[in-house]
LOLOFI-628698 format. One record per residue (C-alpha): residue in three letters; x, y, z; residue number from 1. Coordinates in Angstrom, 2 decimals. Layout:
('ALA',(X,Y,Z),NUM) ...
END
This chain:
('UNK',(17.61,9.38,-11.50),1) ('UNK',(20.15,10.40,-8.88),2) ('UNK',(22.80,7.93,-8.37),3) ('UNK',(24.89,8.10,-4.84),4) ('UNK',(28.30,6.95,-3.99),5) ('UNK',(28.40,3.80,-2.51),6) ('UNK',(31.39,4.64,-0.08),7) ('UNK',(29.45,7.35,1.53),8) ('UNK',(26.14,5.31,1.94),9) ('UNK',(28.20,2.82,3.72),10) ('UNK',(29.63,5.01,6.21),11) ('UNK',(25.86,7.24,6.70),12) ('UNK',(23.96,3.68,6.99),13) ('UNK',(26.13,0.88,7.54),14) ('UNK',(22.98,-1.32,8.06),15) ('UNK',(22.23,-0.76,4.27),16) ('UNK',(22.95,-3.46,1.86),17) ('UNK',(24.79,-1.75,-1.10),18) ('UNK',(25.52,-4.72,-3.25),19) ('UNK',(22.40,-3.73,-5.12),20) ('UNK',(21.93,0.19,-6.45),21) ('UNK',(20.38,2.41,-3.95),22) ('UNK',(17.31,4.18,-6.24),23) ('UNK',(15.13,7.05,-5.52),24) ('UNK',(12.40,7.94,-7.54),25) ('UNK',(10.42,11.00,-7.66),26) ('UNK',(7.32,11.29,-8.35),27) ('UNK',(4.90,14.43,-8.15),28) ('UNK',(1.80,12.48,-7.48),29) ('UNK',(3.17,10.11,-4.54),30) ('UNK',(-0.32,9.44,-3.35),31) ('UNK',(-1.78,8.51,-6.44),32) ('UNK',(1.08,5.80,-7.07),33) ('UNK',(0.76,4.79,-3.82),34) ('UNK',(-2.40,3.63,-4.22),35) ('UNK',(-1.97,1.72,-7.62),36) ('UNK',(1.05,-0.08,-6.35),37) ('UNK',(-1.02,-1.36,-3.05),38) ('UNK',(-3.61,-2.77,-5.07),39) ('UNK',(-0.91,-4.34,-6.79),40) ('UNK',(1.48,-7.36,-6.45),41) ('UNK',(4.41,-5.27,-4.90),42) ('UNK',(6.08,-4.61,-1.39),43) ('UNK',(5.85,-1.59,-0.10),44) ('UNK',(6.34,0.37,3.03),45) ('UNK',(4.38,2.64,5.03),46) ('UNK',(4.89,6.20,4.31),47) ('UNK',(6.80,8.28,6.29),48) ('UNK',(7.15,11.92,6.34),49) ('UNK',(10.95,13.09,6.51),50) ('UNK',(12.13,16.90,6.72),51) ('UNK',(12.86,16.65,2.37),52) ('UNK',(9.51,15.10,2.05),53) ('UNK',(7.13,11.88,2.03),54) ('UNK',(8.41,9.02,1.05),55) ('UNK',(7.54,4.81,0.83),56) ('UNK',(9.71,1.99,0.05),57) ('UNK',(9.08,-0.82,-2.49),58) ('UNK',(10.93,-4.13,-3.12),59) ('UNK',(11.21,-5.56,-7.32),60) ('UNK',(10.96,-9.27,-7.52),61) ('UNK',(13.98,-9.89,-6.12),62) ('UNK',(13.72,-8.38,-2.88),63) ('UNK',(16.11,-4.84,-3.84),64) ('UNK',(14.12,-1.96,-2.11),65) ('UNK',(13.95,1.37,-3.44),66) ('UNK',(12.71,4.73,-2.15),67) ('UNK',(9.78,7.22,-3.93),68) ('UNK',(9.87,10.34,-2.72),69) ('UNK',(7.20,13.43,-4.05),70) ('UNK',(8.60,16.07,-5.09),71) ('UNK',(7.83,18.73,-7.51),72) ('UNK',(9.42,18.18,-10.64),73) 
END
């Protein structure tokens, strides 16, 4: 789990609600979850291919998103 500092979020993405823990996850098999979680019950984004990798958004019950990202762990 990497936790970031809310004061710097803020000033990169000001558009970002911060109220709520900004999460990443990292998983190494971010197709494979992918595809459970759309067969599922949950939000989740398209995913989108950024220079540090692929990565999808998904929103808990409550409507907090949070990022997965693959990566090799």
């Amino acid at each position: 789990m990497i936790l970031h500092d809310k004061e710097l979020i803020s000033q990169m993405q000001p558009e970002l609600n911060v109220g709520t823990p900004s999460l990443m996850f990292l998983t190494e098999k971010l197709d494979e979850l992918y595809g459970r979680l759309s067969t599922k019950q949950v939000t989740i984004g398209e995913m989108v291919s950024m220079p540090s990798g692929r990565v999808f958004n998904l929103a808990d019950p409550e409507g907090n998103y949070f990022a997965v990202m693959e990566k090799d762990i």
